[in-house]
N, C-alpha and C positions, 0 to 999 in steps of 0.2 A: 504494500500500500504506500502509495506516495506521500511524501508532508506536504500540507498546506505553506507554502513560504509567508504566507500573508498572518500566518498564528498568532495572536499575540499582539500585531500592530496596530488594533482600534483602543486596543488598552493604553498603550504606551501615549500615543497621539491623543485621545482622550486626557490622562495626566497633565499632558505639556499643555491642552487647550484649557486645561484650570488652573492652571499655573496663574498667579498671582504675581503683575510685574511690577513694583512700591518705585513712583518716579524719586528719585532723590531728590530731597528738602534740605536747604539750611532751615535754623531753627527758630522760633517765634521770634524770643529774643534776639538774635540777631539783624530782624528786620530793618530798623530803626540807620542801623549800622550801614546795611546795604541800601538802602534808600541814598544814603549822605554820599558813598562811593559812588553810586548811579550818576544822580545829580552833576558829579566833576568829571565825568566820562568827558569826552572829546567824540562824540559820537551826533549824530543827524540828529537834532530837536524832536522829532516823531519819534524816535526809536524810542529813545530816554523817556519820553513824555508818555508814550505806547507801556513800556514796559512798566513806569511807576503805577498809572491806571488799573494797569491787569493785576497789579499785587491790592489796591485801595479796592478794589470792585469784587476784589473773589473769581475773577473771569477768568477765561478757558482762551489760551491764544489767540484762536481765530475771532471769536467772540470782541476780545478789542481790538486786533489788526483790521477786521473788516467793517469796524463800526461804521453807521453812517450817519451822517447829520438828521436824517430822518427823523433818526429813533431817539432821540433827545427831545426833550422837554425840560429846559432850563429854570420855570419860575416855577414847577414841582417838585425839582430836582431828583426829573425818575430819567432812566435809562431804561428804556422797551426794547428788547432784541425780538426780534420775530420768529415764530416757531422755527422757520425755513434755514436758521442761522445756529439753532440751538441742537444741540446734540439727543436730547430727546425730543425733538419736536413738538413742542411745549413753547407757546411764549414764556417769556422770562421777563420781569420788571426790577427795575438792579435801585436802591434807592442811592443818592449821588451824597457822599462827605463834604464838606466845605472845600477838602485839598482837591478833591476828584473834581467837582465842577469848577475850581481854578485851574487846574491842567482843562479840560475844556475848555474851557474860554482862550488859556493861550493858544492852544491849538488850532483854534478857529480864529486868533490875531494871524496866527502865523501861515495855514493853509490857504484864509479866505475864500473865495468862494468853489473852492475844490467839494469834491462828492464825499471824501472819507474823512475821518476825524484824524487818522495819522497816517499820511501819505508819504510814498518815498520819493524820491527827487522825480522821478517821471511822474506821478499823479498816482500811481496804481497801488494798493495796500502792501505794506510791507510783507515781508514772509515770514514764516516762521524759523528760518535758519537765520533771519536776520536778528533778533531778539536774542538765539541760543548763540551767536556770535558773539550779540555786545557781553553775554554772561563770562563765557569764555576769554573774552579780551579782559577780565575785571580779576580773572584769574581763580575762578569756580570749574574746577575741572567736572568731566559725567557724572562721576561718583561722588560728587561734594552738594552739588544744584543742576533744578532742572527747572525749565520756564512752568510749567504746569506743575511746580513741588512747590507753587509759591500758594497754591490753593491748601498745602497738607501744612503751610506756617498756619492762615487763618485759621484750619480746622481745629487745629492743637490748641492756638489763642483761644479762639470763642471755647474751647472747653475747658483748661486752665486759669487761663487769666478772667475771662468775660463770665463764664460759667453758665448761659445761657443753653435754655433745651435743645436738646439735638433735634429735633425736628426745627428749628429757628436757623440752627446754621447750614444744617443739610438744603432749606430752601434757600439758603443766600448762594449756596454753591448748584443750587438747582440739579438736585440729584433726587431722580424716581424714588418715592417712599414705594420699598419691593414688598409690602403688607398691601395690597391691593384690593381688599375688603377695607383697610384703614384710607388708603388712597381715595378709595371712590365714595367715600362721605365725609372727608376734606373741603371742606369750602373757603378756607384760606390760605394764601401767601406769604403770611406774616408779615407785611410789605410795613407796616406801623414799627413794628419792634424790629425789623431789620435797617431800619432808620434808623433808628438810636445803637444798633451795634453798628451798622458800618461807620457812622462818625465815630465813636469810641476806636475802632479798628483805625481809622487814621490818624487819631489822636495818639495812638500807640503808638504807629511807625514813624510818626514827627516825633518824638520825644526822644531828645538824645540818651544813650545809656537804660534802655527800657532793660528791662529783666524779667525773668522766668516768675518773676511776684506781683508781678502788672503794679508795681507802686507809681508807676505813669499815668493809669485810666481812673479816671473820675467814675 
């Protein structure tokens, strides 16, 4: 009788397909730090301004590289991504910090009347290897930081430092509640109390010297 060569292989490949990959993060506390090093980059205005945003907002790369003036509403201070943008296909409504809607506004001194909020020198939205560049040039190597490890600092923060429910921060980062009886009699956002943690969250990465005891957040 002949072996099956294929024995075995749905196993293995199953394994690998659950495998769990953890982007690397630097850590809450250091936020504060990296912001100030950002800031002195010698790098394109959109980048720096791109990359600060995406850590104040909780966002998912493409989510601020591809933002568009659209989806702003300035005298709300909400940020509307549209389901077609979002990763579960879900709108998403980002509530905007005082530092987030100031990088906004310069962004929109300095693009004018361009289509994207951080556009690269041709008009066309930055990329994503542009962002993992500037990380790189700052001297965060793979294994130290990742542009999407900036969302596992806020996670950490909002449960450490802010202390706020997990359902409150799970929706700032707009991730599917997988209780799906809980999901589907859900009728809020949090969009009120996600207001008061994202400004507390940039009040934290402005505060020079923040630490693992949030003795920075009001």
């Amino acid at each position: 009788m002949t072996a099956n060569p294929t024995t075995g292989v749905s196993d293995v490949l199953g394994r690998e397909r659950n495998d769990k990959r953890h982007h690397a993060a630097i850590s809450f506390a250091d936020v504060s730090k990296f912001i100030e090093h950002l800031r002195r980059r010698k790098a394109l205005q959109s980048t720096r301004l791109c990359f600060e945003f995406l850590i104040l907002t909780a966002a998912r790369s493409g989510e601020a590289r591809l933002a568009n003036w659209t989806e702003f509403d300035l005298k709300s201070g909400l940020w509307t991504i549209p389901a077609l943008r979002m990763k579960g296909r879900i709108e998403h409504v980002v509530p905007l910090g005082q530092r987030a809607l100031e990088i906004v506004k310069m962004a929109r001194a300095a693009s004018q009347e361009g289509e994207y909020l951080f556009p690269s020198k041709s008009g066309t939205p930055l990329s994503d290897m542009t962002l993992t560049k500037l990380l790189r040039d700052m001297d965060y190597g793979a294994e130290q930081a990742t542009v999407h490890g900036m969302r596992s600092a806020f996670k950490d923060w909002c449960a450490v430092v802010a202390k706020v429910p997990d359902e409150v921060s799970e929706a700032a980062l707009a991730h599917a509640d997988k209780d799906r009886v809980r999901a589907a009699y859900r009728r809020t956002n949090y969009v009120d109390a996600r207001r008061s943690l994202m400004e507390s969250w940039g009040a934290y990465c402005a505060a020079k010297g923040a630490d693992g005891d949030g003795a920075q957040v009001e």
